[in-house]
PASEBA-1860 file (N, C-alpha, C; in nm, 3 decimals):
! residues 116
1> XXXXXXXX> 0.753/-4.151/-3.295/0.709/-4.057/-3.195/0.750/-4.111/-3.058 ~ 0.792/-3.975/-2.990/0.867/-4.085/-2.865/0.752/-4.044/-2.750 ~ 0.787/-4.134/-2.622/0.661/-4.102/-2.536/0.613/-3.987/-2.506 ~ 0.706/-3.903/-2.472/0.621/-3.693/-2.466/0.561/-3.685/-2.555 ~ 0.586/-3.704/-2.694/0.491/-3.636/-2.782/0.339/-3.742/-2.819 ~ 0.392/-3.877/-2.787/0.247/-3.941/-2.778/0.128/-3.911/-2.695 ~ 0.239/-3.886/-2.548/0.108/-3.845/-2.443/0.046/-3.736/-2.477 ~ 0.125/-3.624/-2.517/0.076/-3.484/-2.538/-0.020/-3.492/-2.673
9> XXXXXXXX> 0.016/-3.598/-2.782/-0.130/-3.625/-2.874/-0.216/-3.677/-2.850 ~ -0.253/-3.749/-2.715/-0.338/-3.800/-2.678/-0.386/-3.692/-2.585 ~ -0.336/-3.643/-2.486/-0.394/-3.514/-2.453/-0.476/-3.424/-2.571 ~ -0.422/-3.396/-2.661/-0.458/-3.338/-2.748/-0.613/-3.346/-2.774 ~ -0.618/-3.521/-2.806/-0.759/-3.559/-2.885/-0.830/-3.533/-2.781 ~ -0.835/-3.549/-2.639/-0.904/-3.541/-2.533/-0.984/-3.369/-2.540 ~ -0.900/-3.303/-2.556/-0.957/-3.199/-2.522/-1.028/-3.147/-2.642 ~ -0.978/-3.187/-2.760/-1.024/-3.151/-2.900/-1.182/-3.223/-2.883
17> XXXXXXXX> -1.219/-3.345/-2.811/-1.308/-3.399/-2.810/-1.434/-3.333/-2.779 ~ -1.387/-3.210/-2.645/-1.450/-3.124/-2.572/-1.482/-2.988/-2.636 ~ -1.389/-2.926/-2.739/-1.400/-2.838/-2.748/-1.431/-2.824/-2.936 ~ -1.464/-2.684/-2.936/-1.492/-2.689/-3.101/-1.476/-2.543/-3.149 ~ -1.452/-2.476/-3.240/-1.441/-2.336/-3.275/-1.533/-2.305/-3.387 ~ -1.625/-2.169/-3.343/-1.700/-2.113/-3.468/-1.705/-2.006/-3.542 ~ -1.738/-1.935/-3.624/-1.747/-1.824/-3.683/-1.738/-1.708/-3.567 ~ -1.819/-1.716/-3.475/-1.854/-1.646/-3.378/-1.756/-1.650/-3.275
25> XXXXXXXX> -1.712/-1.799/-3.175/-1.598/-1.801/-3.065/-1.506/-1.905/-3.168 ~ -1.416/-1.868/-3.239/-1.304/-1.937/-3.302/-1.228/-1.995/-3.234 ~ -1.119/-2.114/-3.199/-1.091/-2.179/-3.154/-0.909/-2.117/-3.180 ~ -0.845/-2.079/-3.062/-0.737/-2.014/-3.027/-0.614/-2.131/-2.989 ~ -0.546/-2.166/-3.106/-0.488/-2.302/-3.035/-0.300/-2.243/-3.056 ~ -0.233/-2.295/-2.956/-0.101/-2.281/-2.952/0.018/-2.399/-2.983 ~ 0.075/-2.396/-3.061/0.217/-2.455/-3.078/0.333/-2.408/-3.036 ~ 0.423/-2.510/-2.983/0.536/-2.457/-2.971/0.609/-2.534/-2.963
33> XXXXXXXX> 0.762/-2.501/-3.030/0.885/-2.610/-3.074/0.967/-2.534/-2.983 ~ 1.110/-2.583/-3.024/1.196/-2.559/-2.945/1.281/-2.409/-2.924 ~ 1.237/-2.362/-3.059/1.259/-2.251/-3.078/1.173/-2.141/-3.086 ~ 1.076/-2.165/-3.170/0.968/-2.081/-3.169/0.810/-2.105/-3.108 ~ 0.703/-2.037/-3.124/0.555/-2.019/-3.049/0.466/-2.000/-3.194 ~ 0.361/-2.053/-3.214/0.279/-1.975/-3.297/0.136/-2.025/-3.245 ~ 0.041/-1.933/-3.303/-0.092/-1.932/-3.237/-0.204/-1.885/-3.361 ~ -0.254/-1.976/-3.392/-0.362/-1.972/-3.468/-0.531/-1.944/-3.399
41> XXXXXXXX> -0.574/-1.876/-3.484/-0.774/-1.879/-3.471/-0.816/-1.991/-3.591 ~ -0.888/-2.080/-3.520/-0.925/-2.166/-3.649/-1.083/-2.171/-3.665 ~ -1.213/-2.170/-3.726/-1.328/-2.204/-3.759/-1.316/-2.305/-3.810 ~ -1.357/-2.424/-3.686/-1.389/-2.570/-3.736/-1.470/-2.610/-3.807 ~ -1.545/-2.537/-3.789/-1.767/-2.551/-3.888/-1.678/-2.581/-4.015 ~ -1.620/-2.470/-4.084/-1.566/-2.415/-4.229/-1.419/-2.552/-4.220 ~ -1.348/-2.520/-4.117/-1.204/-2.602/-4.092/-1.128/-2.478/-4.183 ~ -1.168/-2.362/-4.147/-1.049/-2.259/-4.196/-0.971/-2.195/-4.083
49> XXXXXXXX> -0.820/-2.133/-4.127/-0.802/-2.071/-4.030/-0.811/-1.942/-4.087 ~ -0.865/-1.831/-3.955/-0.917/-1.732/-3.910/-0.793/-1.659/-3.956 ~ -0.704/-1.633/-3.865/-0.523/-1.555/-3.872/-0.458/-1.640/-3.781 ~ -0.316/-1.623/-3.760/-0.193/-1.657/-3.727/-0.105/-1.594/-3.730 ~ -0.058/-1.624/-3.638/0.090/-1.541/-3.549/0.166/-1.646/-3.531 ~ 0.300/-1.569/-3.543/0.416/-1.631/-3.470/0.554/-1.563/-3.461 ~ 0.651/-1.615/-3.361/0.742/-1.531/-3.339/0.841/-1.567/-3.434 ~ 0.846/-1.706/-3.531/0.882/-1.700/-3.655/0.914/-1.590/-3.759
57> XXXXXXXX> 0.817/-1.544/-3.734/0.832/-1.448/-3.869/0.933/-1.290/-3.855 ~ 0.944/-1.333/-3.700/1.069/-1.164/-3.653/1.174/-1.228/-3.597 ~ 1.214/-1.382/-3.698/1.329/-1.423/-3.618/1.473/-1.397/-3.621 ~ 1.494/-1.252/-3.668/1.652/-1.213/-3.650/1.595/-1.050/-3.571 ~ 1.473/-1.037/-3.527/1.444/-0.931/-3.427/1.403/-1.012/-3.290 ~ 1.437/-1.091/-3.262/1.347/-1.126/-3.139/1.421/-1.087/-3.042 ~ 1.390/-1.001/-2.895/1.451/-0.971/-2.879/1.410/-0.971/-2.735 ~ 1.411/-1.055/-2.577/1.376/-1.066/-2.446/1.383/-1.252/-2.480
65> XXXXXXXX> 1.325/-1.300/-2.368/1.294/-1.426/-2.345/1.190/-1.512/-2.489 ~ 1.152/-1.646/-2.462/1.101/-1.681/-2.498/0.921/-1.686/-2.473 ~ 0.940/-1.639/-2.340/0.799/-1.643/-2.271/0.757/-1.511/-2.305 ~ 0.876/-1.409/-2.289/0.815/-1.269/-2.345/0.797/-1.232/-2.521 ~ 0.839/-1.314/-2.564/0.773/-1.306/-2.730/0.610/-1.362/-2.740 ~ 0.601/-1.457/-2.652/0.482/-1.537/-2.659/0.368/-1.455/-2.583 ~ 0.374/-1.357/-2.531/0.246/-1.287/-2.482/0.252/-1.177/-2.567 ~ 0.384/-1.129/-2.645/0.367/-1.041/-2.730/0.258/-1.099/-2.896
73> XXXXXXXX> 0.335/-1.241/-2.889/0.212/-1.363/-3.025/0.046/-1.321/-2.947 ~ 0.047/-1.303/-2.794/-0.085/-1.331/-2.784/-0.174/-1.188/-2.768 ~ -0.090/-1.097/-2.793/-0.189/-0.935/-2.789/-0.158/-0.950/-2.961 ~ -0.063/-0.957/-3.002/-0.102/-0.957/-3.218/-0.210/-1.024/-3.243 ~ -0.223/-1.116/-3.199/-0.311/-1.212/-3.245/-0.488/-1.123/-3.150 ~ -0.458/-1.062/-3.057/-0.627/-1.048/-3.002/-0.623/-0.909/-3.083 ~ -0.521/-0.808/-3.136/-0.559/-0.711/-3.226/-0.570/-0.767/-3.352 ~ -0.525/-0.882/-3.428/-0.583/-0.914/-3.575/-0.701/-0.939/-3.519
81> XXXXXXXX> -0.729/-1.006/-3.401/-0.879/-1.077/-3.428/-1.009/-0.926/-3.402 ~ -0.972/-0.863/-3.309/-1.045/-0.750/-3.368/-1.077/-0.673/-3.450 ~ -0.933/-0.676/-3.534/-0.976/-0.659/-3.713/-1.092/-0.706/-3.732 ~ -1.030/-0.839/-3.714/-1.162/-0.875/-3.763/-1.331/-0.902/-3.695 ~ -1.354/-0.843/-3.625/-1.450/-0.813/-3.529/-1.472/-0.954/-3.422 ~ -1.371/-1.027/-3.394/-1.348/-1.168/-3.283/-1.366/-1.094/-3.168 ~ -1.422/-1.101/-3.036/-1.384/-1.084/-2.934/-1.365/-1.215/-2.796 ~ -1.456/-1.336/-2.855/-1.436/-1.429/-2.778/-1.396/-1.538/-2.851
89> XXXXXXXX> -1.318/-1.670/-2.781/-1.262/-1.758/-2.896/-1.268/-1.877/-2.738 ~ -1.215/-1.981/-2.796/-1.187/-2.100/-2.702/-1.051/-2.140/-2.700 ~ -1.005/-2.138/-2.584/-0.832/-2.173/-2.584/-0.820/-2.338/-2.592 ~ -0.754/-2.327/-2.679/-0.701/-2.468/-2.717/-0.547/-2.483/-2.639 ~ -0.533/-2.566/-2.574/-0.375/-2.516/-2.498/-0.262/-2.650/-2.618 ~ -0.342/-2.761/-2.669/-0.339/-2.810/-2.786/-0.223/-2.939/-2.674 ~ -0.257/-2.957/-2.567/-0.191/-3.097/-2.507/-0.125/-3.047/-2.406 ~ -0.061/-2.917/-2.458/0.028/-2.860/-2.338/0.013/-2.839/-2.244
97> XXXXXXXX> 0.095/-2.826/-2.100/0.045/-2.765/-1.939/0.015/-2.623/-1.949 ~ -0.061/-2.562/-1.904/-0.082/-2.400/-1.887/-0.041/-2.359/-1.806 ~ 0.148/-2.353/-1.876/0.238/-2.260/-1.821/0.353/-2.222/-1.900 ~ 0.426/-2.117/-1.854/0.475/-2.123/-1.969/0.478/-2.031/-2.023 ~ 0.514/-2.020/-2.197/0.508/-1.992/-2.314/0.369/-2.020/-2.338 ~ 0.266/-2.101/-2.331/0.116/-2.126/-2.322/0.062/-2.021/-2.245 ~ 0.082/-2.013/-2.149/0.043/-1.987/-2.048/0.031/-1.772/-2.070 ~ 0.134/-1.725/-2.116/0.219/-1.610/-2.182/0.120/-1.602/-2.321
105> XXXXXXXX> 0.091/-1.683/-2.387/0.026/-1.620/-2.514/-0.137/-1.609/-2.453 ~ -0.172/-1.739/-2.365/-0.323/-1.631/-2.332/-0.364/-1.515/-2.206 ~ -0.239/-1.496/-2.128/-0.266/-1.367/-2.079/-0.217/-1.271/-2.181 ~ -0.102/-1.249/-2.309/-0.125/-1.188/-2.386/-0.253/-1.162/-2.449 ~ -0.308/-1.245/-2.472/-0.441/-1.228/-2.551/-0.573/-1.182/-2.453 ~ -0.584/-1.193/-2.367/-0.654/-1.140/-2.287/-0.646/-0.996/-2.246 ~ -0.466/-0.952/-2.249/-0.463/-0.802/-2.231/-0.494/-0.746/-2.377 ~ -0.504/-0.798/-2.470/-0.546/-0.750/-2.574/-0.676/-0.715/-2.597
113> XXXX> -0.774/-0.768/-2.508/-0.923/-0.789/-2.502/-1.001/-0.921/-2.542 ~ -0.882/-0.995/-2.588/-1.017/-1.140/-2.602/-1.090/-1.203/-2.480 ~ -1.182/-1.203/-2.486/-1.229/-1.311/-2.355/-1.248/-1.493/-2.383 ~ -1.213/-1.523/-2.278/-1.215/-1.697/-2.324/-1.215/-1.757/-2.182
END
């Protein structure tokens, strides 16, 4: 592991330390590689995940920027979670700066209606 990704796992535990996801506010955490974004709901109580998105799965449709797929991951993801009756969750930004492609999946998700 080279130094970016150490600091950013140590970021990680820091905030994981602070935060927790439940049945009720599920825990909204983001990845992202070099190519793609994905964004999970997880219930830590259980340690299940809730649903998941990613721009993976439309990768010979993707079709604008990288930042504009990632607010499109973050309104899919606040309409599954109203499926399933979610309306509030806790953003996990998962080490990353909140900007961005991060930054893009939770004002996606917010125009979707989640609050966080």
């Amino acid at each position: 592991m080279n130094h970016k990704e150490s600091t950013r796992a140590r970021r990680h535990l820091r905030i994981r330390a602070k935060i927790s996801g439940t049945s009720q506010t599920p825990r909204l955490v983001v990845f992202r590689s070099n190519l793609h974004t994905y964004a999970q709901m997880i219930n830590d109580e259980d340690g299940k995940v809730l649903l998941a998105s990613s721009d993976a799965k439309v990768k010979g449709k993707m079709v604008g920027t990288k930042v504009e797929s990632a607010k499109k991951i973050g309104t899919e993801v606040a309409k599954l979670a109203k499926e399933k009756g979610i309306t509030k969750c806790v953003f996990d930004r998962n080490g990353y700066k909140y900007h961005g492609r991060v930054k893009a999946v939770a004002e996606g998700a917010r125009e979707g209606g989640l609050q966080f």
